[in-house]
C-alpha positions as CSV (number, residue, x, y, z in Angstrom):
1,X,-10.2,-25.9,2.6
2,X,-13.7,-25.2,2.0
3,X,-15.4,-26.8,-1.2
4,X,-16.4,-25.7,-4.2
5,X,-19.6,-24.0,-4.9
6,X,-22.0,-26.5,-2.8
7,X,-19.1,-28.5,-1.3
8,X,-17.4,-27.5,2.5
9,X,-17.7,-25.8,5.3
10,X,-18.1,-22.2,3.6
11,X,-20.7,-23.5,1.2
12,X,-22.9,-25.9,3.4
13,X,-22.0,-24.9,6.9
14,X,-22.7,-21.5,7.0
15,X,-25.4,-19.1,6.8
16,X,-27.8,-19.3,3.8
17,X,-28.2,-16.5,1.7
18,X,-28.4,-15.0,-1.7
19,X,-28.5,-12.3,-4.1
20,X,-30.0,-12.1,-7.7
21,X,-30.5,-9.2,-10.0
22,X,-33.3,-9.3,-12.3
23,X,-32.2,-8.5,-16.0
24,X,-29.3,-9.2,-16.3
25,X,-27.7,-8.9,-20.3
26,X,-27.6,-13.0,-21.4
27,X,-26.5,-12.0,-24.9
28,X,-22.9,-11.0,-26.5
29,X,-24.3,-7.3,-27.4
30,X,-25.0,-7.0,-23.5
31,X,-28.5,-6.5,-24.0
32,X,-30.7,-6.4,-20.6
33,X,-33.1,-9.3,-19.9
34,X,-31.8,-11.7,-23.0
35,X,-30.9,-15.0,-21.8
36,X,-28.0,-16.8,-19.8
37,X,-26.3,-20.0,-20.4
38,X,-27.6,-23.0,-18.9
39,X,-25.8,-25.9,-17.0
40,X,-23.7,-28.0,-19.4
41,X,-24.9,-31.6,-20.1
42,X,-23.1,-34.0,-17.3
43,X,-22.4,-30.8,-15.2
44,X,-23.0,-30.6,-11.5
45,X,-26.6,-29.7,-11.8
46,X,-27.3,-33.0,-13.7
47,X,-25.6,-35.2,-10.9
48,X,-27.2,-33.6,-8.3
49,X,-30.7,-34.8,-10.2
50,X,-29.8,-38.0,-10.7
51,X,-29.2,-38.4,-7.6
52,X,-32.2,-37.5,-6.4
53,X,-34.1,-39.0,-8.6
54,X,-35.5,-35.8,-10.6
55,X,-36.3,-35.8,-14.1
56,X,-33.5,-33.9,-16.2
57,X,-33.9,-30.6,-17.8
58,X,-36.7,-30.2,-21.0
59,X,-34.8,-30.1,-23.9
60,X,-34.1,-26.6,-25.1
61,X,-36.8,-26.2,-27.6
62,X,-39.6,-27.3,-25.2
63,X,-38.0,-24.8,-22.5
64,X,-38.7,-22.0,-25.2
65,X,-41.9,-23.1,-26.3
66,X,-41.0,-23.7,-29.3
67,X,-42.6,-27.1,-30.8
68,X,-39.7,-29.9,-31.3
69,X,-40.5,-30.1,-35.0
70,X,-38.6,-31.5,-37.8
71,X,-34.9,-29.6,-38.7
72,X,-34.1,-27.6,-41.7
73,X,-31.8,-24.9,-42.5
74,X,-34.1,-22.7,-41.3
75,X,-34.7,-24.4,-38.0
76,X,-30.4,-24.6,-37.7
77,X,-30.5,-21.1,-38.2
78,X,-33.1,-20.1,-35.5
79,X,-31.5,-23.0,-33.3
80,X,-28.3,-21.1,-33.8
81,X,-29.3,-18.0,-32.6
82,X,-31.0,-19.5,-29.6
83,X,-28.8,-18.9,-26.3
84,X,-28.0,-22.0,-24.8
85,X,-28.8,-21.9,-20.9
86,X,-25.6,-23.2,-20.3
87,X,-24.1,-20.6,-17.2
88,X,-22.5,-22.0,-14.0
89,X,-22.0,-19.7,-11.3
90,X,-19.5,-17.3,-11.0
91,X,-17.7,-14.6,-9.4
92,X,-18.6,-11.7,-12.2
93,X,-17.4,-8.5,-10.0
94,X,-14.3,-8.7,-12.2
95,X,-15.7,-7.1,-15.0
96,X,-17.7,-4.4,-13.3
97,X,-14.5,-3.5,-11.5
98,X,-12.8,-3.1,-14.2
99,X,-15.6,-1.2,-15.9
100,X,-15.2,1.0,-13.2
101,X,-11.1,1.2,-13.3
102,X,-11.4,1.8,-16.9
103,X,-14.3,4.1,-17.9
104,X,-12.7,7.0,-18.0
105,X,-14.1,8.0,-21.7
106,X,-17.0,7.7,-23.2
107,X,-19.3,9.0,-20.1
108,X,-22.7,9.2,-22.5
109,X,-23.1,5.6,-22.3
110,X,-23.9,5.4,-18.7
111,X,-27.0,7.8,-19.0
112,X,-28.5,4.3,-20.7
113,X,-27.5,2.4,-17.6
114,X,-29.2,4.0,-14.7
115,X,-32.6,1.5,-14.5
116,X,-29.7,-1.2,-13.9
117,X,-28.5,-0.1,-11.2
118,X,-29.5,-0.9,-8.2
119,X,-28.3,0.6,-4.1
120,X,-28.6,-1.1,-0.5
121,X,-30.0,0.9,2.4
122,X,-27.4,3.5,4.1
123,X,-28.6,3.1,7.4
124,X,-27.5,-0.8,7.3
125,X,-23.5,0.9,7.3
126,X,-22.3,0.5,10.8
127,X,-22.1,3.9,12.8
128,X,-19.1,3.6,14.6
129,X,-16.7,3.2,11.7
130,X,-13.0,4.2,10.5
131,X,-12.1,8.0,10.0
132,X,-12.6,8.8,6.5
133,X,-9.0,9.4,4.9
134,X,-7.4,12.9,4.9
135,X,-6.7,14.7,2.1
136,X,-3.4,16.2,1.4
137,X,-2.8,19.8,0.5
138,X,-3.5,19.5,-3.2
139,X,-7.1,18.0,-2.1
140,X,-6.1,14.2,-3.0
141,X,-7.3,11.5,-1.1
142,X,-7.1,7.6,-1.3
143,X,-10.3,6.0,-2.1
144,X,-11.4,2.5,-1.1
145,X,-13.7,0.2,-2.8
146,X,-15.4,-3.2,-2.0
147,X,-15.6,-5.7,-4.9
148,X,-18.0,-8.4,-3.5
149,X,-18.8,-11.6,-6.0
150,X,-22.6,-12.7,-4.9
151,X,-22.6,-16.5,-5.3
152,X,-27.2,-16.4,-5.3
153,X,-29.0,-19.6,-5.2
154,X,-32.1,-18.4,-4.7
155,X,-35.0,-17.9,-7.8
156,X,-34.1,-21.0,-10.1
157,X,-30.2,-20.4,-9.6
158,X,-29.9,-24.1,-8.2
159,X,-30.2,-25.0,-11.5
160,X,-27.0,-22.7,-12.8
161,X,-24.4,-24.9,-10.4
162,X,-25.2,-23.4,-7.4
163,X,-27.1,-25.6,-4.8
164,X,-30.3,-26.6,-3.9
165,X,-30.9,-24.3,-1.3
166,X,-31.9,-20.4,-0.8
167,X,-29.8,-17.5,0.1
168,X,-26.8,-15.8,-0.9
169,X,-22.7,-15.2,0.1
170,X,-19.9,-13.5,-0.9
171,X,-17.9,-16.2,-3.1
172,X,-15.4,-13.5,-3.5
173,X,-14.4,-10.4,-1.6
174,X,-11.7,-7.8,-3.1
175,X,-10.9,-4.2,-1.5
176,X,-9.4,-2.1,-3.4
177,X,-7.5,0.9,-2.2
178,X,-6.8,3.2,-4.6
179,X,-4.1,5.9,-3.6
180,X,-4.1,9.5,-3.1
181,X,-2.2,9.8,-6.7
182,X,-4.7,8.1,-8.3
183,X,-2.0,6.4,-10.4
184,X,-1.4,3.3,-8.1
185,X,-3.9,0.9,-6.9
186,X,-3.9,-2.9,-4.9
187,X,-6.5,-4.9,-5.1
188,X,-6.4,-7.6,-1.2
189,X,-8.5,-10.7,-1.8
190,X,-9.9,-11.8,1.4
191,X,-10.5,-15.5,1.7
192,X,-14.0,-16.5,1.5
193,X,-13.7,-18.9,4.9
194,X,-11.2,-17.3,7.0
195,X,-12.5,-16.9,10.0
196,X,-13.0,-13.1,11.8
197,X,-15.4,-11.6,13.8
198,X,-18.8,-10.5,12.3
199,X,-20.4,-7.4,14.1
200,X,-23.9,-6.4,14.6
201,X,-25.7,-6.1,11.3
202,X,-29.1,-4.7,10.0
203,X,-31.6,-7.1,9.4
204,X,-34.7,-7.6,6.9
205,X,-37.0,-6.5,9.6
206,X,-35.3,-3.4,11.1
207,X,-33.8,-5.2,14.1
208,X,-29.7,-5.9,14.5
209,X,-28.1,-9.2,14.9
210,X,-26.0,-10.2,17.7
211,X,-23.1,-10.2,16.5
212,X,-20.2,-13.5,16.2
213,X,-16.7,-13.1,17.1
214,X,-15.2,-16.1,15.1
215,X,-17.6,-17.0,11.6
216,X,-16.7,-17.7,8.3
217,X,-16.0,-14.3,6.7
218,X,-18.8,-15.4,3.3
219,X,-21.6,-16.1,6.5
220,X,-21.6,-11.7,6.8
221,X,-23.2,-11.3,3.2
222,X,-25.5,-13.9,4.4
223,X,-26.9,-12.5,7.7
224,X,-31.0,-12.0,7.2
225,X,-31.1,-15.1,4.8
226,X,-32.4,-13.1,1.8
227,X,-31.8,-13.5,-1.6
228,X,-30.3,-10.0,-2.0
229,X,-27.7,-10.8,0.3
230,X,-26.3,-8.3,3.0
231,X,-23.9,-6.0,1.2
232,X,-23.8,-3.4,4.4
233,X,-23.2,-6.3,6.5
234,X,-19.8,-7.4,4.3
235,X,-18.6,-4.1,4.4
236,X,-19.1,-3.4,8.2
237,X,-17.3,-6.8,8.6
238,X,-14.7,-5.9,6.1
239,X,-14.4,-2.6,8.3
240,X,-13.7,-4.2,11.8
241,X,-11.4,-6.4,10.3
242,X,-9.0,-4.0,8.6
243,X,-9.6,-0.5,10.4
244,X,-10.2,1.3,6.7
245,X,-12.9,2.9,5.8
246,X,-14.9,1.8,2.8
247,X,-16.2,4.3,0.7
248,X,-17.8,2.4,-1.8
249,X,-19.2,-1.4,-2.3
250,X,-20.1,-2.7,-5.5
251,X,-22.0,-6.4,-5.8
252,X,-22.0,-8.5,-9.2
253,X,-24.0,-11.8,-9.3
254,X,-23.4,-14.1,-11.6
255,X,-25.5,-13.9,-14.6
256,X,-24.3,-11.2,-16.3
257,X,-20.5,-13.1,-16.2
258,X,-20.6,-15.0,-19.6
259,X,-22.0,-11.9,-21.8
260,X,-19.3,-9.6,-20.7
261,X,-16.7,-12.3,-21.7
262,X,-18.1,-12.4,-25.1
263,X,-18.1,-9.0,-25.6
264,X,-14.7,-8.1,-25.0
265,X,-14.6,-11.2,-27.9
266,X,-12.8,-13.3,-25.2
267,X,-10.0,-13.0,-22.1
268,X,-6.5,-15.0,-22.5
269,X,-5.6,-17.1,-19.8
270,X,-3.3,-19.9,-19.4
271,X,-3.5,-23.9,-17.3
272,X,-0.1,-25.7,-16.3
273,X,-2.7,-28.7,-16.7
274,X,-5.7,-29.9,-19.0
275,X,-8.8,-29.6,-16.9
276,X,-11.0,-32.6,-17.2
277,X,-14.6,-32.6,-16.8
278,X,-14.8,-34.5,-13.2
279,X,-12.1,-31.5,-12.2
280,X,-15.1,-29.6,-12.4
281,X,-18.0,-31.8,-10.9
282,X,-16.5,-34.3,-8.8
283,X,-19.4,-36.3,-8.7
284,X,-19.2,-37.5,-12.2
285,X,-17.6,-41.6,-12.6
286,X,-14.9,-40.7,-15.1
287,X,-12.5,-38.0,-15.8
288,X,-14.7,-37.0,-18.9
289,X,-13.2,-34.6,-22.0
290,X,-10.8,-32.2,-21.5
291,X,-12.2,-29.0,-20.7
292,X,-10.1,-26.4,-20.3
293,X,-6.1,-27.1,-22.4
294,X,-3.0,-26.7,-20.9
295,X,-1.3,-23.4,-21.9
296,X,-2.1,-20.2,-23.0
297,X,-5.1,-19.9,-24.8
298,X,-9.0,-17.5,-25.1
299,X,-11.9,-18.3,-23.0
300,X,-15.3,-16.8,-23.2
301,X,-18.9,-17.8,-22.0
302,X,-18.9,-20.9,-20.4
303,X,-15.4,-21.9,-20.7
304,X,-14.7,-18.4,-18.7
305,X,-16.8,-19.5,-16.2
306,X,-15.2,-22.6,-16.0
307,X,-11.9,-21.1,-15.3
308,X,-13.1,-18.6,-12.5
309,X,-14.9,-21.2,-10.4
310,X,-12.3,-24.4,-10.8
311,X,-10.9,-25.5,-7.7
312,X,-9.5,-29.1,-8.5
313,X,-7.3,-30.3,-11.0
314,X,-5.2,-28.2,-10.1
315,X,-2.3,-27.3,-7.3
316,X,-3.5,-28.4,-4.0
317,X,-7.2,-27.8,-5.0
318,X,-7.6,-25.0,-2.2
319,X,-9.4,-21.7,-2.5
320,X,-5.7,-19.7,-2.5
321,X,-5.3,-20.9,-5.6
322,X,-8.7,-20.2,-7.2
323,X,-8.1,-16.4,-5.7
324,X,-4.9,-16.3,-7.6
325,X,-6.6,-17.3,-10.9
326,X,-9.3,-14.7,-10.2
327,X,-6.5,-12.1,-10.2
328,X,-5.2,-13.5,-13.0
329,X,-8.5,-13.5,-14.8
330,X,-9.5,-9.8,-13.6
331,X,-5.9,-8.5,-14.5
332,X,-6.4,-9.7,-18.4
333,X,-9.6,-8.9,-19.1
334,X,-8.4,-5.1,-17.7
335,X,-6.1,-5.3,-20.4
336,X,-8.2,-6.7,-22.9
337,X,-10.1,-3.7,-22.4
338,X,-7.4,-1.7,-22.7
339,X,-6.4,-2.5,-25.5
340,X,-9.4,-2.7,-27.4
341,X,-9.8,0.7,-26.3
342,X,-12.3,3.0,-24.1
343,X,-14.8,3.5,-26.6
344,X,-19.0,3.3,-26.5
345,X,-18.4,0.5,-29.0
346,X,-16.5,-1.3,-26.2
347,X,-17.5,-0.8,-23.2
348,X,-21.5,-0.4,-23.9
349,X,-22.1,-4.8,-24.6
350,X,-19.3,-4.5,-21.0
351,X,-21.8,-1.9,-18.5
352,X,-25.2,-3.2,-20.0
353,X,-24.1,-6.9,-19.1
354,X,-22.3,-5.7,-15.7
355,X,-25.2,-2.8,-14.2
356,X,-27.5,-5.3,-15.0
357,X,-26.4,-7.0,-12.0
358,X,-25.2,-4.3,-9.9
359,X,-25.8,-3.3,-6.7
360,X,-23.6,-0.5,-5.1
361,X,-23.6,1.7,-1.5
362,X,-25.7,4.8,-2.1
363,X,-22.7,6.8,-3.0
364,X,-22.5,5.2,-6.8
365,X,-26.0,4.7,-7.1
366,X,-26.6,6.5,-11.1
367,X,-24.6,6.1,-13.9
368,X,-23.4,9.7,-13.5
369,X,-21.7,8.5,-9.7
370,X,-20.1,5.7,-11.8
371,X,-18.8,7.8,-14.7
372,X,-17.7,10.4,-12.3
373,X,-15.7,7.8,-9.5
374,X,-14.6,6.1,-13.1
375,X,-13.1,9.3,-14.5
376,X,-11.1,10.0,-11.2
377,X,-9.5,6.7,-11.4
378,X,-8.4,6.5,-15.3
379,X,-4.9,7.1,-14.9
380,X,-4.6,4.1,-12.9
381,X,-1.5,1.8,-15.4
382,X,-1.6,-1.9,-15.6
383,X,1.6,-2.1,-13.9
384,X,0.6,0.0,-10.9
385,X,-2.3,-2.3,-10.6
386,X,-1.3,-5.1,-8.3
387,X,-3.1,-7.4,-6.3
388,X,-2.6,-9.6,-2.8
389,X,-4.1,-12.4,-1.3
390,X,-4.2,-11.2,2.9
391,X,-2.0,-12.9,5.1
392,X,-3.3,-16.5,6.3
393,X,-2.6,-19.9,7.2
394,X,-4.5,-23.0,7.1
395,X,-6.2,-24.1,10.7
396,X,-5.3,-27.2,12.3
397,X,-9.4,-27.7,13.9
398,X,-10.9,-27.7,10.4
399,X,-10.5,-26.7,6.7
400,X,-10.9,-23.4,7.0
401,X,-8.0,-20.7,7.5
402,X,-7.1,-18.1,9.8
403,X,-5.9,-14.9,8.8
404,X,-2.5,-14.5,10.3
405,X,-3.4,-11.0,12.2
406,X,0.5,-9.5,13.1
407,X,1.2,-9.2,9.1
408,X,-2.4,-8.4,8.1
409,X,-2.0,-5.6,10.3
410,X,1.7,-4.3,8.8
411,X,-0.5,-4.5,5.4
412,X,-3.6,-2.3,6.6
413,X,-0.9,-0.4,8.2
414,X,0.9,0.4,4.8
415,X,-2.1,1.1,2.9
416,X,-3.4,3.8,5.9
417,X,0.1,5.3,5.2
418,X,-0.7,5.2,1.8
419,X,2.5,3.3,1.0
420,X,2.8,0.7,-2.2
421,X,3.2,-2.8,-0.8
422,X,7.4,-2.3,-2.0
423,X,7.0,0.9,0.4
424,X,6.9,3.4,-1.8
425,X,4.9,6.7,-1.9
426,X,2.0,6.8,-3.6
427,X,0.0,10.2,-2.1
428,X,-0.7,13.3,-3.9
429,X,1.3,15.2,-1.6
430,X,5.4,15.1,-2.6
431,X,8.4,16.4,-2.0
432,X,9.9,19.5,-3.5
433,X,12.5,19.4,-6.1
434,X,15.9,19.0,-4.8
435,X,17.5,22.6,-6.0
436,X,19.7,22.9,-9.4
437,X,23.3,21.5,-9.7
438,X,23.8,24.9,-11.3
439,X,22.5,26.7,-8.3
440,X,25.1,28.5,-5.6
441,X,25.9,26.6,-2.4
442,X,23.4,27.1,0.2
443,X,25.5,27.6,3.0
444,X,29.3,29.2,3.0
445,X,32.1,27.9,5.4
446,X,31.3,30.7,8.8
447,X,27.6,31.6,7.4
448,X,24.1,30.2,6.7
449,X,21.7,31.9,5.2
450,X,18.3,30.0,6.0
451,X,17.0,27.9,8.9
452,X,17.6,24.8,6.9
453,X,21.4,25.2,6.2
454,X,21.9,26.6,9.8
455,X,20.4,23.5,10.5
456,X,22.4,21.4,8.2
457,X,25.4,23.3,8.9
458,X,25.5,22.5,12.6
459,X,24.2,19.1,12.2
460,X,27.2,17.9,9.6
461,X,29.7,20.1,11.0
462,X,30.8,21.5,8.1
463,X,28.8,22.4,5.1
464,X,30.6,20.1,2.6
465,X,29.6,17.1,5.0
466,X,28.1,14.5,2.6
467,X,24.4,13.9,3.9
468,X,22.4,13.4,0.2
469,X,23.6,9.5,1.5
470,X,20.5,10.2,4.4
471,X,17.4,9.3,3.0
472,X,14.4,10.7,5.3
473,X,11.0,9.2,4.8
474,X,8.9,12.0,5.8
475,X,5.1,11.6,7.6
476,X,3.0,14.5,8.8
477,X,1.6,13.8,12.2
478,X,-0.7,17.2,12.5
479,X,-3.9,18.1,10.5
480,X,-2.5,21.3,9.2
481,X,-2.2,20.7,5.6
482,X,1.1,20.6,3.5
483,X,3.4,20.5,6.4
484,X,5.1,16.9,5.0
485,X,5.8,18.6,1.9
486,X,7.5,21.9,3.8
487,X,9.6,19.0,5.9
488,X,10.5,17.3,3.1
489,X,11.7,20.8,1.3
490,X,13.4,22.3,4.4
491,X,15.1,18.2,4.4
492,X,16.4,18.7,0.3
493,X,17.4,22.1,0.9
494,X,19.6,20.7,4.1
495,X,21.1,18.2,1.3
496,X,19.7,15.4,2.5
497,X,17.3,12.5,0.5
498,X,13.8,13.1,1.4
499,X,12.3,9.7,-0.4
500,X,9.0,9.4,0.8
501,X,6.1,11.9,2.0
502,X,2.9,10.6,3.7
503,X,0.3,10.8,6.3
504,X,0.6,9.3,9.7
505,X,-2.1,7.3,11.3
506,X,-2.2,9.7,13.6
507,X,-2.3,13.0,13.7
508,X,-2.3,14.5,17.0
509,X,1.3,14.5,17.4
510,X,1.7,17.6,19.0
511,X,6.0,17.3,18.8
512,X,8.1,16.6,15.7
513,X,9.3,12.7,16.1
514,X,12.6,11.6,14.3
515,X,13.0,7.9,14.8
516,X,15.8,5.6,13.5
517,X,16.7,1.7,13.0
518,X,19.4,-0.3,13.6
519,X,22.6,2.1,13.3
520,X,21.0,4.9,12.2
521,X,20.7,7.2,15.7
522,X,23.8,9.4,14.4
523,X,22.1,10.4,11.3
524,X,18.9,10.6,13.0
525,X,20.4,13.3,15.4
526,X,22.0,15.2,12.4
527,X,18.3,15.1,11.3
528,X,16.8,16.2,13.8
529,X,18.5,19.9,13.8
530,X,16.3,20.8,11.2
531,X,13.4,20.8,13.4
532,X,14.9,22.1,16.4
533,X,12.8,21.1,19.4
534,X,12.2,17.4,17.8
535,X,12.6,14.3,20.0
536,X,14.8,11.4,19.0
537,X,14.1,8.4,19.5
538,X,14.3,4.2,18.6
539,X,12.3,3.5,15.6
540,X,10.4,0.3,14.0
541,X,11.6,1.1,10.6
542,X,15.2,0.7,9.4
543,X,16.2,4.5,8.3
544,X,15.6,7.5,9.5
545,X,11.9,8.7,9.7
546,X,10.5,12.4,10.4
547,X,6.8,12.5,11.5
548,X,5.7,16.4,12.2
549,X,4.0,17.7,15.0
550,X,2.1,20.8,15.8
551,X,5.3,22.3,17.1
552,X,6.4,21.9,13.3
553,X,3.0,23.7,11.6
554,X,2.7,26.5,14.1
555,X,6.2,27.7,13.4
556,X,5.6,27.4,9.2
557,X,2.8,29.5,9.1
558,X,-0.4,27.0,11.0
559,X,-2.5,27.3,14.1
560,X,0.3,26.8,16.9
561,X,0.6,23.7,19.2
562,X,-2.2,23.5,22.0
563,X,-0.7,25.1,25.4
564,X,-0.4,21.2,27.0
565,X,2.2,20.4,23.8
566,X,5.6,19.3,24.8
567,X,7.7,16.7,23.8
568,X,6.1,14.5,26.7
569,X,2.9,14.6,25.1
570,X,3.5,13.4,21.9
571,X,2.5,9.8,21.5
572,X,5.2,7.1,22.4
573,X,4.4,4.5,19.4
574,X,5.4,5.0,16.1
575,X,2.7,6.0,13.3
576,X,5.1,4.9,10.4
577,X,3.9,1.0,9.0
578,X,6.5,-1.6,9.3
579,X,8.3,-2.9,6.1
580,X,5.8,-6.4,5.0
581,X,7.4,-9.2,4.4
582,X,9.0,-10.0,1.2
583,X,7.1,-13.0,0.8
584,X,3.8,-10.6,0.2
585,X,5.7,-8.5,-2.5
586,X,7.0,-11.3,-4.2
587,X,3.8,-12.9,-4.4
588,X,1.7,-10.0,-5.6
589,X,0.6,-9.9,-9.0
590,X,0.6,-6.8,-11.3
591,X,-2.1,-6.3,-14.0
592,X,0.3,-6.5,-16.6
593,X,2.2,-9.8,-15.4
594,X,2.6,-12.6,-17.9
595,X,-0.3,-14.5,-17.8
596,X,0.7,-17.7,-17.1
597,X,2.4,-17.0,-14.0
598,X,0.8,-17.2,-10.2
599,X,-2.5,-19.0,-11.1
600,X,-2.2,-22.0,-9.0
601,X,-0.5,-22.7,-5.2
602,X,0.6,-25.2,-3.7
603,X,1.2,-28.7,-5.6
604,X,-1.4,-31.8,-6.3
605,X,-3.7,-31.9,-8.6
């Protein structure tokens, strides 16, 4: 696997880069433009002088400017209130994330926060890009959102643990799809040097790049070599590689990282292992102190930063791991916030420290943008927050990782369908309420008295037949809205168990579909005489599945089906995602998951 910051093939191998915002809050009231924490004595920036022969760092008083006179309480005190320039580099899109996630109150304070915010240019988004998302009859629609960590060397950041050289990557790449309800959310980590294909990009000078079809995935933030990065060019790449359309993209350097952990007064995390200091710069002779304590225990500042970047020491000292304890990391401090409570009080130190090194798609370019795509996404619980680490495996060639396509695509699959990784529904759009237990029969013994218990009644046979056992996940294959929601109502009212209601991938399905798994083609065909007309047919999921054509919307009330519809037209592959493997869903970690669990993979260390 690639090394850690400086280290490896996705540090030194790829292109250079980098991305700094100016102002960004150093202090724990998250006030703009105060200092930042410096590299810790012995730390990685110190090797790398000595061995090179440069002069260490001026003592913190000459740095100031402030003469190294004699001591004094007085001098302790001013000493003590002197930020020590003690930061490392860091993934710090965590905390504007969650700002984002969680500022659902308290909407004055971003009025303050519009200078920090800074946008990339529009027309660097690719033009030929993924449909937007559909909204369901009640006007909801997923939202997806790319969390990109900078990891700048450029202006002086060499000095903060980053390298001695320009530019800027993305250390850390998140997208987060949020679903139609609003209520559920999953957060995919994609691996900083797994290797896709990085399209034509915008650069500095007006001109597009070529193109590569097989790059490290960190190289597209660094195409133009600027030290603003390439946000566009992330989320174009990010686009080609998963089919989704990104609506927003939010960038976080660094800087900003170790006063937004000290003004939430600290983040718990937990370490199956004491970390030494060599686990965090290799290059030192000896193992050093202990750092960072086995167990549970509250990190802020520098010992934060510490956690987010460490690498070795741990597991098998790979980036998998390091993504797991950035979920981990992003997960409490969501909590934290949450529990201290969505208040000015909290969350002003929090947005001053995280806008301060913001830079977002034009679409979230004020603080009003912010608080509004913040207020949508309140209701969002910690246990509906989950997050994956995409499909991969490690390459045989070099240290890098491939992402293992055929299950990366089930996952894009499911979150197009707007299905929860455990396949449930999570769109606006739902079914109808099954009808009281107190209410009459539907249907009597020689007589039906709607098109659904016709239908039922000459599916089953007899209108005692037991089909509630038949559970229907429901799609709607058309563009007419609400017609999933009718399907699913005419499929309760028929007694069966209509248990999910979605959107297909596709919808120009001009004939109703019912497909089945293994076993199921009797049910399916007692299914499919509620939409008389439908074609039955072998299925990829196990069940039963309805996906709605035109056929379906013309005869409940929309346009009807275009004169070329027939069953022969509709399309021959099946819109509904497969099942993802188990192995994903018992991986994936939810935002309110013990903290001590999932933060490190494979063994070492």
């Amino acid at each position: 696997m690639s090394g850690q910051w400086g280290e490896g093939p996705a540090r030194g191998d790829d292109a250079p880069g980098a991305f700094t915002a100016d102002g960004a809050a150093g202090g724990a009231s998250g006030t703009p433009g105060a200092p930042v924490p410096g590299p810790r004595p012995g730390g990685r920036a110190e090797a790398r002088r000595a061995a090179q022969g440069k002069p260490g760092p001026a003592p913190a008083q000459a740095q100031a400017g402030t003469p190294a006179a004699g001591g004094g309480r007085a001098a302790a005190r001013a000493a003590a209130r002197r930020p020590k320039r003690n930061v490392k580099k860091i993934v710090a899109w965590s905390a504007a994330g969650v700002l984002v996630l969680l500022a659902g109150t308290g909407g004055l304070i971003y009025y303050q926060l519009n200078g920090n915010i800074k946008s990339f240019d529009a027309d660097a988004i690719a033009k030929d890009r993924p449909p937007e998302a559909q909204a369901d009859a009640d006007g909801n629609k997923p939202v997806n959102l790319l969390l990109i960590g900078s990891d700048s060397r450029g202006k002086n950041n060499s000095d903060l643990g980053g390298g001695d050289d320009g530019g800027a990557r993305s250390d850390t790449t998140i997208l987060l799809h949020v679903y139609a309800d609003h209520k559920h959310a999953v957060g995919i980590s994609i691996p900083r040097n797994a290797m896709v294909a990085i399209p034509s990009c915008k650069l500095p000078n007006g001109k597009w790049s070529k193109g590569s079809n097989s790059e490290l995935f960190n190289a597209a933030f660094s195409v133009g070599g600027t030290d603003e990065g390439n946000p566009a060019c992330t989320q174009n790449t990010v686009e080609k590689l998963t089919g989704i359309r990104v609506d927003h993209t939010m960038v976080v350097d660094f800087q900003g990282f170790a006063a937004m952990t000290k003004a939430v007064d600290g983040v718990d995390i937990c370490l199956p292992e004491d970390i030494h200091e060599k686990d965090l710069n290799d290059k030192l002779p000896a193992k050093g102190a202990v750092v960072l304590k086995k167990g549970p225990q509250k990190v802020q500042g520098q010992q934060a930063l510490d956690y987010v970047r460490l690498r070795h020491g741990i597991g098998d000292g790979s980036d998998i791991g390091r993504m797991k304890r950035q979920q981990a990391f992003i997960s409490s401090l969501a909590a934290k916030i949450k529990k201290q409570g969505l208040n000015p009080t909290t969350l002003l130190p929090l947005a001053n420290a995280a806008t301060s090194s913001l830079t977002v798609d034009p679409g979230l370019d004020s603080a009003d943008k912010l608080m509004s795509f913040g207020l949508s996404l309140r209701n969002i619980d910690l246990h509906d927050l989950k997050f994956v680490t995409l499909p991969w495996r490690f390459r045989t060639v070099d240290k890098n990782i491939d992402i293992d396509a055929a299950v990366a695509k089930k996952l894009w699959d499911t979150l197009k369908a707007d299905q929860t990784i455990d396949g449930q529904n999570a769109t606006g759009e739902q079914p109808a309420e099954a009808p009281s237990p107190t209410a009459p029969p539907a249907v009597a013994a020689t007589t039906a008295t709607t098109p659904a218990a016709a239908a039922h009644a000459a599916a089953a046979g007899s209108p005692l037949a037991d089909t509630k056992n038949i559970k229907v996940s429901v799609y709607t294959g058309t563009s007419a809205t609400g017609m999933a929601g009718k399907a699913a109502e005419q499929l309760t009212a028929a007694k069966f168990t209509a248990t999910a209601v979605g959107r297909a991938d596709n919808l120009k399905y001009t004939t109703t579909m019912v497909q089945y798994g293994s076993g199921q083609k009797a049910n399916a065909e007692k299914v499919a005489a509620v939409f008389p007309g439908a074609v039955v047919e072998p299925g990829t999921s196990a069940g039963v599945t309805v996906i709605v054509g035109k056929d379906f919307a013309a005869a409940n009330g929309a346009a009807a089906p275009g004169a070329s519809g027939s069953a022969s037209a509709a399309p021959s592959a099946p819109a509904v995602p497969q099942p993802l493997p188990s192995s994903i869903v018992a991986d994936a970690r939810s935002a309110d998951d013990n903290i001590c669990d999932n933060t490190t993979y494979g063994s070492g260390g």
